[in-house]
mmCIF file as Biopython writes it, N, C-alpha, C and O atoms, coordinates in Angstrom:
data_model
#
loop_
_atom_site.group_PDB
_atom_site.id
_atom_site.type_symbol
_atom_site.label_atom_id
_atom_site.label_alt_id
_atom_site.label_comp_id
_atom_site.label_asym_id
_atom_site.label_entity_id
_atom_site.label_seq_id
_atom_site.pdbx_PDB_ins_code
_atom_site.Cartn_x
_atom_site.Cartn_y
_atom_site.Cartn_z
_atom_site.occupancy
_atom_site.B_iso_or_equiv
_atom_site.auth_seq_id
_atom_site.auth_asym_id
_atom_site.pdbx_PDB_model_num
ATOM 1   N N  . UNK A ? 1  ? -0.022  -18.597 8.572  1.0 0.0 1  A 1 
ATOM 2   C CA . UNK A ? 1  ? 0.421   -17.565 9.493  1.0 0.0 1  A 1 
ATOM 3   C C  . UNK A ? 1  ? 0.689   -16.260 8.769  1.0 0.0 1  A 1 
ATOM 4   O O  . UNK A ? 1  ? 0.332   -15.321 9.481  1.0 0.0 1  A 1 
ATOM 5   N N  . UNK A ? 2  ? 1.183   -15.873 7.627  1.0 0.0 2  A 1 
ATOM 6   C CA . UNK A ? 2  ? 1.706   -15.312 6.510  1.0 0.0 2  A 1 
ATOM 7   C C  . UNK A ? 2  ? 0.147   -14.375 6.187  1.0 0.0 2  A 1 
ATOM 8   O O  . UNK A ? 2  ? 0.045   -13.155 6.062  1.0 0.0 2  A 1 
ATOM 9   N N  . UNK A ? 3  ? -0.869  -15.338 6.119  1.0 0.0 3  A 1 
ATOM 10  C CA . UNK A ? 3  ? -1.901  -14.460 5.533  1.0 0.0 3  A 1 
ATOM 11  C C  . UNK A ? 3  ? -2.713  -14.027 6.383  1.0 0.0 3  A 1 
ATOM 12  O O  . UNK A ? 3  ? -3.627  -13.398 5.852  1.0 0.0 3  A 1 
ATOM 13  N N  . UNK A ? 4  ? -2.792  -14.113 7.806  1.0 0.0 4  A 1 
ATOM 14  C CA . UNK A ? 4  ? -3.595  -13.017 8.962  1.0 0.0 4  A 1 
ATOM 15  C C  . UNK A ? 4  ? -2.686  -11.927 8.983  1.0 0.0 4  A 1 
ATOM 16  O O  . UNK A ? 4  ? -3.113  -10.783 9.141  1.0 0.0 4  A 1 
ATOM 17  N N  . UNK A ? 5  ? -1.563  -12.146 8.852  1.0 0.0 5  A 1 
ATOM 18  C CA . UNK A ? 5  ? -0.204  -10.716 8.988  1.0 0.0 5  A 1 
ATOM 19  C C  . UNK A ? 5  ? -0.773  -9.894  7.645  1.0 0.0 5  A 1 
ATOM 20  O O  . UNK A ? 5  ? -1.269  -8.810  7.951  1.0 0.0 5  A 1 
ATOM 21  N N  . UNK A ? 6  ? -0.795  -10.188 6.286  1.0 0.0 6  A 1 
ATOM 22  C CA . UNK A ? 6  ? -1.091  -9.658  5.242  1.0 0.0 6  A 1 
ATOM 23  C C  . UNK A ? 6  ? -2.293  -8.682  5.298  1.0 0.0 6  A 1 
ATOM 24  O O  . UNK A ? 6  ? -2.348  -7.453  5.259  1.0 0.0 6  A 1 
ATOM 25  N N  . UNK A ? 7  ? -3.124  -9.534  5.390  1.0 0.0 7  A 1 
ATOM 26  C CA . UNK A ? 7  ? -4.553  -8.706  5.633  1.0 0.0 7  A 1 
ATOM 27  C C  . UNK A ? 7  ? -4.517  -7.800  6.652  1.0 0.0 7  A 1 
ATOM 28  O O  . UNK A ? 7  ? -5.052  -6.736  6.341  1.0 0.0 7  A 1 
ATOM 29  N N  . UNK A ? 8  ? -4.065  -7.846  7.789  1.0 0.0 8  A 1 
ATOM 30  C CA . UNK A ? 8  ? -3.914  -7.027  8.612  1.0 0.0 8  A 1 
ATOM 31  C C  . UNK A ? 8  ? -3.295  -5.510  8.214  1.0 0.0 8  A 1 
ATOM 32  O O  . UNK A ? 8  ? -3.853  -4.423  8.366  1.0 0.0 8  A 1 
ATOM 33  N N  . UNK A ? 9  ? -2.088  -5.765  7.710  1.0 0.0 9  A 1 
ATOM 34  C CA . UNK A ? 9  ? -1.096  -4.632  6.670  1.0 0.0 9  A 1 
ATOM 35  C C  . UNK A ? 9  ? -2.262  -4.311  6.172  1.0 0.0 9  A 1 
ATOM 36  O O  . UNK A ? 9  ? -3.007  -3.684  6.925  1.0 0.0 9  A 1 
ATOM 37  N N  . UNK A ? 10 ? -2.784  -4.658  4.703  1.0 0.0 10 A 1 
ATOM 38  C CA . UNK A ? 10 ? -3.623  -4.082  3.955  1.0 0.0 10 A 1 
ATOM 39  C C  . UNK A ? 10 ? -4.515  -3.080  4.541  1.0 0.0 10 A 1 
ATOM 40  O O  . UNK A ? 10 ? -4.565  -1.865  4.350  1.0 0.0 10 A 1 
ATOM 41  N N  . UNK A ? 11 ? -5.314  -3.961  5.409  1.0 0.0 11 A 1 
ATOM 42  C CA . UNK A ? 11 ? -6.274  -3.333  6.181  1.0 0.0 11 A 1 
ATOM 43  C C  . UNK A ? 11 ? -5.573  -1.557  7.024  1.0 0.0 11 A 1 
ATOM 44  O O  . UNK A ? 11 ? -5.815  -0.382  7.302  1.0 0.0 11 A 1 
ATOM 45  N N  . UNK A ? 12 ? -4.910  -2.324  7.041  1.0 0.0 12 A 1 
ATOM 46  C CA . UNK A ? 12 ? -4.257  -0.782  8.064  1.0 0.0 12 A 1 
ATOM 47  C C  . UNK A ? 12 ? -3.871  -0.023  6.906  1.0 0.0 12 A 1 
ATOM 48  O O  . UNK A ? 12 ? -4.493  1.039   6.915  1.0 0.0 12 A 1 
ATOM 49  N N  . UNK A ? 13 ? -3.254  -0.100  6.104  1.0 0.0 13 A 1 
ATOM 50  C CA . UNK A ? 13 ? -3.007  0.627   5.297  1.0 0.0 13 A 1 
ATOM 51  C C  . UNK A ? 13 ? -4.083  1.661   4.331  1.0 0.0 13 A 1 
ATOM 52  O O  . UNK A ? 13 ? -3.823  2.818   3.999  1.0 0.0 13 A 1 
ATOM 53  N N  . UNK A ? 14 ? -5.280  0.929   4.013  1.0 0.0 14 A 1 
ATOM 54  C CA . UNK A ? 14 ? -6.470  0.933   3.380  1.0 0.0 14 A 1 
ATOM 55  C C  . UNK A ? 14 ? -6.740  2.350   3.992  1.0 0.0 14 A 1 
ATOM 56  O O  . UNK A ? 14 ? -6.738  3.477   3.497  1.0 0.0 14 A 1 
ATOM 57  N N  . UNK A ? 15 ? -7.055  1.700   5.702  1.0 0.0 15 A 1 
ATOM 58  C CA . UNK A ? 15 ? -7.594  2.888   6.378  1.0 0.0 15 A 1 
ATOM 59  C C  . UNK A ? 15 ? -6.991  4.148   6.627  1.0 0.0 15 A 1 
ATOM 60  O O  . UNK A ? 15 ? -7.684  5.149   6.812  1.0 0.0 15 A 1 
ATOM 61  N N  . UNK A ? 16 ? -5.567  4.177   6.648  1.0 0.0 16 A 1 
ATOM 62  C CA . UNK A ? 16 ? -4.929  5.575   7.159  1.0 0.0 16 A 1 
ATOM 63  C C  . UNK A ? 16 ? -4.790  6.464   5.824  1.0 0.0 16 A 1 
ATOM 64  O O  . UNK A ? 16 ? -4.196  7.538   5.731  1.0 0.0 16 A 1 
ATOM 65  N N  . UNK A ? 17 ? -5.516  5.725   4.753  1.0 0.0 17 A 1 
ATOM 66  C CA . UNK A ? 17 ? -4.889  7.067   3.633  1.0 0.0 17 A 1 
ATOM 67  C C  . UNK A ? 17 ? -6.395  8.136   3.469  1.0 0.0 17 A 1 
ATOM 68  O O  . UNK A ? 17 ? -6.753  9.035   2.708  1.0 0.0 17 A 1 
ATOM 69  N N  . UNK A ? 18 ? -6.853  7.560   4.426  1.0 0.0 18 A 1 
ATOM 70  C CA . UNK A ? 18 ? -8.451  9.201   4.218  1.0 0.0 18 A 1 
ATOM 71  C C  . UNK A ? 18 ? -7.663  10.072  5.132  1.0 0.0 18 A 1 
ATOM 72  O O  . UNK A ? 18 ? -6.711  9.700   5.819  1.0 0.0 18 A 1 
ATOM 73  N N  . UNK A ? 19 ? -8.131  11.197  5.069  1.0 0.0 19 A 1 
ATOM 74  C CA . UNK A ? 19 ? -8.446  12.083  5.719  1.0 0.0 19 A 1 
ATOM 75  C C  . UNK A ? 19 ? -8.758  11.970  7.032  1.0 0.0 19 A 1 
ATOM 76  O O  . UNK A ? 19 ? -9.854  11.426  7.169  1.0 0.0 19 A 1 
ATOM 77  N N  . UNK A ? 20 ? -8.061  12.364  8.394  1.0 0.0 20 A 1 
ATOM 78  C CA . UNK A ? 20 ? -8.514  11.950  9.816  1.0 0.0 20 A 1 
ATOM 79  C C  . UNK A ? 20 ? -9.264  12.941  9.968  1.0 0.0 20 A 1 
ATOM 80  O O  . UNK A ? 20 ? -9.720  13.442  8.940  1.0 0.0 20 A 1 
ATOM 81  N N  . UNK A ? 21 ? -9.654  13.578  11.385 1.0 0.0 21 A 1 
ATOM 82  C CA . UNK A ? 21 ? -10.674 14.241  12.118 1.0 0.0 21 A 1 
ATOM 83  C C  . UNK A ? 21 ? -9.391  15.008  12.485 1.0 0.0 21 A 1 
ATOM 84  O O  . UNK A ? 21 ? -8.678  14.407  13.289 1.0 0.0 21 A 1 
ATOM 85  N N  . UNK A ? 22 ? -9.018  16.008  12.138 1.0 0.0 22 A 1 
ATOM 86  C CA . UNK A ? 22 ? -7.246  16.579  12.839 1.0 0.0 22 A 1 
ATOM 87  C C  . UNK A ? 22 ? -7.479  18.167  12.134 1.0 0.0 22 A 1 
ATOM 88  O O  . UNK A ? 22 ? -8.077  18.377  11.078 1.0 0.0 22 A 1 
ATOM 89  N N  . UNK A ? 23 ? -6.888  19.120  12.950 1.0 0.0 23 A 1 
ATOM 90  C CA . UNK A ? 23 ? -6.043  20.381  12.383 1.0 0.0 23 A 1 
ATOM 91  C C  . UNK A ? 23 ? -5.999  20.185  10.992 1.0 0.0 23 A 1 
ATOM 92  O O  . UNK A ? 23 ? -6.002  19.023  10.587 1.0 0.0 23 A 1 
ATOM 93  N N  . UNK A ? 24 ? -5.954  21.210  10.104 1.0 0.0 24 A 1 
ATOM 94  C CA . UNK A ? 24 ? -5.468  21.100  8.674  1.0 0.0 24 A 1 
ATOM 95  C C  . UNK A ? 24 ? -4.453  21.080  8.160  1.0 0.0 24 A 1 
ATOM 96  O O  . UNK A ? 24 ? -3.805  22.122  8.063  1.0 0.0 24 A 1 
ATOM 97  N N  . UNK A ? 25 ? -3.984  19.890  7.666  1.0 0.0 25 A 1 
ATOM 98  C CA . UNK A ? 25 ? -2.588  19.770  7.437  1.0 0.0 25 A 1 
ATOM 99  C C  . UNK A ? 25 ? -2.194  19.168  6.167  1.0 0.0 25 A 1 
ATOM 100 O O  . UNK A ? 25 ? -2.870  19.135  5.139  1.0 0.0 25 A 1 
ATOM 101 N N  . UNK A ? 26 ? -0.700  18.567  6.405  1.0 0.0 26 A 1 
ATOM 102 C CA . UNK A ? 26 ? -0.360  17.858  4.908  1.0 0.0 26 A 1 
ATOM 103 C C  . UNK A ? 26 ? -1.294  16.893  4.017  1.0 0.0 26 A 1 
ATOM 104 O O  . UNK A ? 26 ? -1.004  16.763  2.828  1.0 0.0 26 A 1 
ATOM 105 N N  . UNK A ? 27 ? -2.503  16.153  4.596  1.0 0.0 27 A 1 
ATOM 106 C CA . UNK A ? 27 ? -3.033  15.614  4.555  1.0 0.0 27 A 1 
ATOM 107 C C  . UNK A ? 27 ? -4.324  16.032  4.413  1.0 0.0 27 A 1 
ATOM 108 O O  . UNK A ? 27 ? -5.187  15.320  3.900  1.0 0.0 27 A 1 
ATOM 109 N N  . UNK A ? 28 ? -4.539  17.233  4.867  1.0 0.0 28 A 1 
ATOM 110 C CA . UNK A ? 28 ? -6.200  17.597  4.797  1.0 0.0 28 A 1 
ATOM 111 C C  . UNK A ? 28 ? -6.936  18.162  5.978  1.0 0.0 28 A 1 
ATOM 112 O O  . UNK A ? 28 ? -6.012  18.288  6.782  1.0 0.0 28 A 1 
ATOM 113 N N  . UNK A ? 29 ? -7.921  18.542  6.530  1.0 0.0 29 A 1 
ATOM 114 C CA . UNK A ? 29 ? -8.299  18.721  7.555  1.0 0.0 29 A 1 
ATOM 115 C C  . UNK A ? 29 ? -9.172  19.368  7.942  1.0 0.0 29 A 1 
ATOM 116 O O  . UNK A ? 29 ? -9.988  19.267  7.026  1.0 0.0 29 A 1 
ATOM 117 N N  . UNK A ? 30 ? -9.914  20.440  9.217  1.0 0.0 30 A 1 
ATOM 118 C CA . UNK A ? 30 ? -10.248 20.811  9.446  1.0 0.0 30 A 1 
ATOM 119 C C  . UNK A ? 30 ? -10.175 22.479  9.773  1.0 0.0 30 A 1 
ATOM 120 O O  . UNK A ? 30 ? -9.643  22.734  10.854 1.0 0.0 30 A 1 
ATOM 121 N N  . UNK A ? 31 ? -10.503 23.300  9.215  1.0 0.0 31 A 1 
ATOM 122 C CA . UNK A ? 31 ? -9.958  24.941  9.316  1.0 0.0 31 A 1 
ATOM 123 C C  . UNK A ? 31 ? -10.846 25.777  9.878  1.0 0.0 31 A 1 
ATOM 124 O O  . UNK A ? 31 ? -11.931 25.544  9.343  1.0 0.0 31 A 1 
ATOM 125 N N  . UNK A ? 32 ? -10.976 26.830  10.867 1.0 0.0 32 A 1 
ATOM 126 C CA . UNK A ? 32 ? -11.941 27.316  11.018 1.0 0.0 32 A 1 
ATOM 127 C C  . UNK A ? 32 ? -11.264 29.058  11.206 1.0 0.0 32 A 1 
ATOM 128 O O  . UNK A ? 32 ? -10.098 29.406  11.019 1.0 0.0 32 A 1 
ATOM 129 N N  . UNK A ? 33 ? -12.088 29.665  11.502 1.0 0.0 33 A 1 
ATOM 130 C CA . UNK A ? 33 ? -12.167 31.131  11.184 1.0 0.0 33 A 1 
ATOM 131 C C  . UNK A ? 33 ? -12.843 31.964  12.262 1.0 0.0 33 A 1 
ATOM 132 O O  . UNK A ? 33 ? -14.062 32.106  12.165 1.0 0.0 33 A 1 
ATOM 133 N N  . UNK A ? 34 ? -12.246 32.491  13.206 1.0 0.0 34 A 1 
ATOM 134 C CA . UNK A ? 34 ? -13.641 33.317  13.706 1.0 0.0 34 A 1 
ATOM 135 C C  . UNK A ? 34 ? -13.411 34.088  13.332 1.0 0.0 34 A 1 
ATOM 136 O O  . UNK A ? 34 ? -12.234 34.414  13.176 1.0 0.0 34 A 1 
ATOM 137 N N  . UNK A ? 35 ? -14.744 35.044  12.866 1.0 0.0 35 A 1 
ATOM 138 C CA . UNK A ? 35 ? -15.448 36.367  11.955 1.0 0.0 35 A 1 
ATOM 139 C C  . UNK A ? 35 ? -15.918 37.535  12.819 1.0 0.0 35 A 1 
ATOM 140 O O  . UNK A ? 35 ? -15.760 38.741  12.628 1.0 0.0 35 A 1 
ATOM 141 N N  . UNK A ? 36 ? -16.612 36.811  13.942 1.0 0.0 36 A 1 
ATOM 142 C CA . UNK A ? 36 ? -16.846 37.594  14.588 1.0 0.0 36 A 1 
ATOM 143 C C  . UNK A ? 36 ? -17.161 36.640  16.149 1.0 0.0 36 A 1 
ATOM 144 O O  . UNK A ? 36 ? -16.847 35.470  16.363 1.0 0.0 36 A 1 
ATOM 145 N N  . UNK A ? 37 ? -17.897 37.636  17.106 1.0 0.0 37 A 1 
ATOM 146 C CA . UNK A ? 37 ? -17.833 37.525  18.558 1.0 0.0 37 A 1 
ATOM 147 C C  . UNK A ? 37 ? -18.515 35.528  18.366 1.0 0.0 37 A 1 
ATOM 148 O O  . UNK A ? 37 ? -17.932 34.693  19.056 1.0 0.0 37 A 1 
ATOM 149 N N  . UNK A ? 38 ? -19.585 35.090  17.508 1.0 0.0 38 A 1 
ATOM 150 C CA . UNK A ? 38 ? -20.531 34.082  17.589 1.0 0.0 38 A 1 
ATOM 151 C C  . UNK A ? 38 ? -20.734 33.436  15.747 1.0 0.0 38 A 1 
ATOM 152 O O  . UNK A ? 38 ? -21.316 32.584  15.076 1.0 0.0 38 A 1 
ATOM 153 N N  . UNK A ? 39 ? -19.677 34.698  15.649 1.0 0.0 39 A 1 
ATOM 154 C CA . UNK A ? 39 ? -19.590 33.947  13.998 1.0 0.0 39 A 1 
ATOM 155 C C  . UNK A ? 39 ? -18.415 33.131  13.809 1.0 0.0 39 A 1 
ATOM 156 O O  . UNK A ? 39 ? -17.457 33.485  14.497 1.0 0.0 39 A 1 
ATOM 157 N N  . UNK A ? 40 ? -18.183 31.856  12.851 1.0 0.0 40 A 1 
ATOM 158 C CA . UNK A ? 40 ? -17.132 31.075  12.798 1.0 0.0 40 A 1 
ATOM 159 C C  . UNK A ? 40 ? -17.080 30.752  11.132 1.0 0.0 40 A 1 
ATOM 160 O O  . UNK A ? 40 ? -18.071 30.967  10.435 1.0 0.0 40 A 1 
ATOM 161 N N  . UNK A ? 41 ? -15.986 30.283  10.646 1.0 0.0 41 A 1 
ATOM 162 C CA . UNK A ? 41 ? -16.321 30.021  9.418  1.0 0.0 41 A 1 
ATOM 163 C C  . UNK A ? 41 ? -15.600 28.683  9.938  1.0 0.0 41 A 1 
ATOM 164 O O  . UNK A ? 41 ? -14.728 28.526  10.792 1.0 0.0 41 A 1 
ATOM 165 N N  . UNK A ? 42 ? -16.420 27.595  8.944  1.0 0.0 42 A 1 
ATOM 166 C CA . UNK A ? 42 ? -15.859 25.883  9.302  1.0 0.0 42 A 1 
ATOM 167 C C  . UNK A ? 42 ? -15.436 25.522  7.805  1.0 0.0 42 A 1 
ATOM 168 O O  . UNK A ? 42 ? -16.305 25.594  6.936  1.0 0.0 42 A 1 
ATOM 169 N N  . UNK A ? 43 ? -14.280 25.180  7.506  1.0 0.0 43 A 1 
ATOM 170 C CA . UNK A ? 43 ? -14.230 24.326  6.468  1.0 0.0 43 A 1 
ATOM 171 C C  . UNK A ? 43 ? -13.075 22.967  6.856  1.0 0.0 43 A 1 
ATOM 172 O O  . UNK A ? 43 ? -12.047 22.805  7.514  1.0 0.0 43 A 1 
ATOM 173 N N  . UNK A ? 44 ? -13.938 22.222  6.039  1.0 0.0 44 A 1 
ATOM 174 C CA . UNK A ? 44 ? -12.295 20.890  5.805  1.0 0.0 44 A 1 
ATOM 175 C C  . UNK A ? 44 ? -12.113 20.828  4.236  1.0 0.0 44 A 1 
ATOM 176 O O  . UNK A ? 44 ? -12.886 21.243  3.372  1.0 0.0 44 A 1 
ATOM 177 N N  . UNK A ? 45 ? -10.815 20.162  4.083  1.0 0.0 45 A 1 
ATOM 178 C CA . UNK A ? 45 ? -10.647 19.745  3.067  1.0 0.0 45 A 1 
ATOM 179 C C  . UNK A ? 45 ? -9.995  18.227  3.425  1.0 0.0 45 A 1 
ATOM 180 O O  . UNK A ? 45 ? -9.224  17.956  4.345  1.0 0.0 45 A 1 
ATOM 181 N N  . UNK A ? 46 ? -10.694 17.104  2.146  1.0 0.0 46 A 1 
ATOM 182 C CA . UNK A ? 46 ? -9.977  16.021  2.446  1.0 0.0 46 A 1 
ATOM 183 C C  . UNK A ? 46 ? -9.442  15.615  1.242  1.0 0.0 46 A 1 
ATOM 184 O O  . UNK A ? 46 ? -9.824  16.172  0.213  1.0 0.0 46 A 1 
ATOM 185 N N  . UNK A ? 47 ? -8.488  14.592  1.196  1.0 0.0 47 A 1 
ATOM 186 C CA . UNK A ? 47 ? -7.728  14.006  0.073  1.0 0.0 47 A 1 
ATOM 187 C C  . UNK A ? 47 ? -8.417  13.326  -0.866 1.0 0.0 47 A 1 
ATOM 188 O O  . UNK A ? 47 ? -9.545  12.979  -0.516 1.0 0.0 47 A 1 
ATOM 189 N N  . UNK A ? 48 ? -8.104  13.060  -1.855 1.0 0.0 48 A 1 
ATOM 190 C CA . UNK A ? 48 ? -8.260  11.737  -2.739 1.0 0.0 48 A 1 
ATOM 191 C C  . UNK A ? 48 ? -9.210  10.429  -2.315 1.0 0.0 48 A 1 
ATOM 192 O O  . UNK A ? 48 ? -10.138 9.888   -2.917 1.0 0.0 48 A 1 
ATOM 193 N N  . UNK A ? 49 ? -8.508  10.114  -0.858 1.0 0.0 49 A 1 
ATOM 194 C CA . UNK A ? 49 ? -9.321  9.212   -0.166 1.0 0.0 49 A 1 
ATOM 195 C C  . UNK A ? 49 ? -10.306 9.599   0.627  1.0 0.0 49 A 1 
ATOM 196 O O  . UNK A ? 49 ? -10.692 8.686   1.356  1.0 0.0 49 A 1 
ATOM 197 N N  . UNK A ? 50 ? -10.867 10.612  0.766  1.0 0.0 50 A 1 
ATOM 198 C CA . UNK A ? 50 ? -11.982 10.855  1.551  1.0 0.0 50 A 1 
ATOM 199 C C  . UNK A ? 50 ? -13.099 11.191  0.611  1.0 0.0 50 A 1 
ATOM 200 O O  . UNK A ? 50 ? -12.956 11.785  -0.458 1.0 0.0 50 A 1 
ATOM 201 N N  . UNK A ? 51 ? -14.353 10.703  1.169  1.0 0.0 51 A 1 
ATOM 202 C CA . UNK A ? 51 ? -15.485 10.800  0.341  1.0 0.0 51 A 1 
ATOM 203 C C  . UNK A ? 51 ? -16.262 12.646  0.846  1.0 0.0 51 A 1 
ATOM 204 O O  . UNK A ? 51 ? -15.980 13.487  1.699  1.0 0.0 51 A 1 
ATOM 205 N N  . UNK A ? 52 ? -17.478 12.509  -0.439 1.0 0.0 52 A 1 
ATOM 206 C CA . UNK A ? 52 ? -17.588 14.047  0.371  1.0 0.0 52 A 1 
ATOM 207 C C  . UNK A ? 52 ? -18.149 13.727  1.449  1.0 0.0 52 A 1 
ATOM 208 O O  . UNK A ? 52 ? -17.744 14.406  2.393  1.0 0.0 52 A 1 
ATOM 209 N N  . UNK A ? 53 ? -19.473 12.425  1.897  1.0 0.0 53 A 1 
ATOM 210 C CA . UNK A ? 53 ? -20.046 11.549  2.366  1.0 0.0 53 A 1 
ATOM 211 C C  . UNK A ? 53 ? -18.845 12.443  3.268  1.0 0.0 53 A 1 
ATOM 212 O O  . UNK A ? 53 ? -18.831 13.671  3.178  1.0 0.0 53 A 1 
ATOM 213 N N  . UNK A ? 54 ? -17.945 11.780  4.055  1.0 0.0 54 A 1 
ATOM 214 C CA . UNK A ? 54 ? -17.553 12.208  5.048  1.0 0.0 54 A 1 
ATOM 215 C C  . UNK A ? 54 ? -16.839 13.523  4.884  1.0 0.0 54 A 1 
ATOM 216 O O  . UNK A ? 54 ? -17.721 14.350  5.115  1.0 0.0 54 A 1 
ATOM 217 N N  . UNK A ? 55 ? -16.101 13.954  4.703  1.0 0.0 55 A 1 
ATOM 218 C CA . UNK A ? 55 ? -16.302 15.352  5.025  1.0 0.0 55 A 1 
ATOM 219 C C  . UNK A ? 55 ? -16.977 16.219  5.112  1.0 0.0 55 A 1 
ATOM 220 O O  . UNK A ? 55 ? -16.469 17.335  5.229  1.0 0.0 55 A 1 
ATOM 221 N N  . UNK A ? 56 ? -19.142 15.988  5.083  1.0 0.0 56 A 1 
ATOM 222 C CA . UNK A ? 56 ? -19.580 16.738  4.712  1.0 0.0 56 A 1 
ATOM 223 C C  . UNK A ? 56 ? -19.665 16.548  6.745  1.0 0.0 56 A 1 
ATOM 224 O O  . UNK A ? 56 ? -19.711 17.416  7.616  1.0 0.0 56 A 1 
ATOM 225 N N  . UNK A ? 57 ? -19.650 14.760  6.850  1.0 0.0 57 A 1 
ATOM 226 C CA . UNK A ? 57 ? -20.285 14.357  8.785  1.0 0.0 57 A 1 
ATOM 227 C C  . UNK A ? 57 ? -18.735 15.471  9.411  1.0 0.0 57 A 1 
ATOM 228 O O  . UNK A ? 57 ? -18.690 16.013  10.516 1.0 0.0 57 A 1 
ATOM 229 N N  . UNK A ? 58 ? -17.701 15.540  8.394  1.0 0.0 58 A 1 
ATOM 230 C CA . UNK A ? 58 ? -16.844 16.062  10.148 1.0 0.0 58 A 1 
ATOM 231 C C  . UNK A ? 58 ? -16.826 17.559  10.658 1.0 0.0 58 A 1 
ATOM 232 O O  . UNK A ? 58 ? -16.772 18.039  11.790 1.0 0.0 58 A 1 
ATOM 233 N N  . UNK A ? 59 ? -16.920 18.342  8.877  1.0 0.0 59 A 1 
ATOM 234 C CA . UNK A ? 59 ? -16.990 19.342  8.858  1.0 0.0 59 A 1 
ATOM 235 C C  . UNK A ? 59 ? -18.388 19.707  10.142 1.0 0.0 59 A 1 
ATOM 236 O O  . UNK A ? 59 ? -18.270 20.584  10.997 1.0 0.0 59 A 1 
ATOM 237 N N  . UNK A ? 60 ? -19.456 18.939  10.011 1.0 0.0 60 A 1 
ATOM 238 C CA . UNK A ? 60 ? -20.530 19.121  10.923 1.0 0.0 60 A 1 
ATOM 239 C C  . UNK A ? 60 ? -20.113 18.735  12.133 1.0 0.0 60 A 1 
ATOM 240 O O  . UNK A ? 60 ? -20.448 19.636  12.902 1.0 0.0 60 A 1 
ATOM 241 N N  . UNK A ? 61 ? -19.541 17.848  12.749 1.0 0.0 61 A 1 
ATOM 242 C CA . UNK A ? 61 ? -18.933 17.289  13.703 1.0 0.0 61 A 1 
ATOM 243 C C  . UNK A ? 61 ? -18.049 18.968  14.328 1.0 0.0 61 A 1 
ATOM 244 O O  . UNK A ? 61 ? -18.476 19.559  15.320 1.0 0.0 61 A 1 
ATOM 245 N N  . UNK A ? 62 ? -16.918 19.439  13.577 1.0 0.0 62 A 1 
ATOM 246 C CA . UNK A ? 62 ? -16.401 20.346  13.948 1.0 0.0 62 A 1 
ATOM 247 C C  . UNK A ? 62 ? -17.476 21.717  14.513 1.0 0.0 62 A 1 
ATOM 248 O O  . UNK A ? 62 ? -17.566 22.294  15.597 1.0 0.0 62 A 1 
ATOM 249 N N  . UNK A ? 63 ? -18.068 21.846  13.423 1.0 0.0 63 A 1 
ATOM 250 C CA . UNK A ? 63 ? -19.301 22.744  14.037 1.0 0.0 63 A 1 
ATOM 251 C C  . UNK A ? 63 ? -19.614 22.831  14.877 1.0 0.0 63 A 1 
ATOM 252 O O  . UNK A ? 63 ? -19.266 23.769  15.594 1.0 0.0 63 A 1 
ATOM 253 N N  . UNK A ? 64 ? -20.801 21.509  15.423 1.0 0.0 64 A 1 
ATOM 254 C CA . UNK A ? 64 ? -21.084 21.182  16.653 1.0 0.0 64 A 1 
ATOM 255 C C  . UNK A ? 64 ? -19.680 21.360  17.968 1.0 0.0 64 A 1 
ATOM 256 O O  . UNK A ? 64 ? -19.972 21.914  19.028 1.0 0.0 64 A 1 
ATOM 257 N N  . UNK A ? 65 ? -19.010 21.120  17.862 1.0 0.0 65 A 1 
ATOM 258 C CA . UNK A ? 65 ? -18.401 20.965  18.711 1.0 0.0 65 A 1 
ATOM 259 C C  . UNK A ? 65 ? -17.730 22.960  18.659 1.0 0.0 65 A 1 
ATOM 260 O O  . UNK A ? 65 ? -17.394 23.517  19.705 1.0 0.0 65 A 1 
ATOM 261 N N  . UNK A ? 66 ? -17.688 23.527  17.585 1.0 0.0 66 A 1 
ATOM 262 C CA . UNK A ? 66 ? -16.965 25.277  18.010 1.0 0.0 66 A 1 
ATOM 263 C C  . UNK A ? 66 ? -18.321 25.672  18.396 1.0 0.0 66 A 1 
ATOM 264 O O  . UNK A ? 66 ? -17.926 26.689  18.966 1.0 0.0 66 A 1 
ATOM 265 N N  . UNK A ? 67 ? -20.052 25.738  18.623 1.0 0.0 67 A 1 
ATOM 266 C CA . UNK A ? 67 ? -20.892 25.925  19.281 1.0 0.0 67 A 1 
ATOM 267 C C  . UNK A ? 67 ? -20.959 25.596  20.746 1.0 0.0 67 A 1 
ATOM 268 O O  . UNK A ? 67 ? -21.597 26.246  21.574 1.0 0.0 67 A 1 
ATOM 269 N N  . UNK A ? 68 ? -20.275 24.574  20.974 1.0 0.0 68 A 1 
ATOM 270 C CA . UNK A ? 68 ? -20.448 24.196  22.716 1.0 0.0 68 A 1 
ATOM 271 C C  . UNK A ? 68 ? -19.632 25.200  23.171 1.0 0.0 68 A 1 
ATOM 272 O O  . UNK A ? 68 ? -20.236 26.090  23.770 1.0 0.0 68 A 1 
ATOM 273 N N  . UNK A ? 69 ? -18.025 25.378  23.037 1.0 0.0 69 A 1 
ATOM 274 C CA . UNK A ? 69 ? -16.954 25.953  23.044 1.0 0.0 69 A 1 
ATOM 275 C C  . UNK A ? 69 ? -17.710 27.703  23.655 1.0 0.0 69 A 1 
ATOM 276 O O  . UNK A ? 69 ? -16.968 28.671  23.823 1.0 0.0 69 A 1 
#
């Protein structure tokens, strides 16, 4: 009983120390800039635990999504 509870912890734990998809904050994030009327500047920064592998998908993710906007 002891070791589905364990793994579970781990597991959760494992996962919350990247970098989420969020505002830029204590943790890291997403920043953007408008420059002008159709210009934007996008950056993230992520922690320790985030690969560039993903921050390169959210930073694009954010993009896409200040173009619909």
């Amino acid at each position: 009983m002891r070791m589905p509870v364990l793994v579970l912890v781990t597991v959760i734990g494992l996962t919350s120390c990247a970098t989420g998809y969020q505002k830029q904050g204590f943790t890291g994030g997403f920043d953007e800039t408008r420059l002008d009327r159709n210009i934007y500047r996008v950056a993230f920064k992520g922690n320790g635990f985030t690969s560039q592998e993903r921050a390169a998908d959210l930073v694009l993710l954010r993009c896409a999504e200040t173009l619909v906007v």
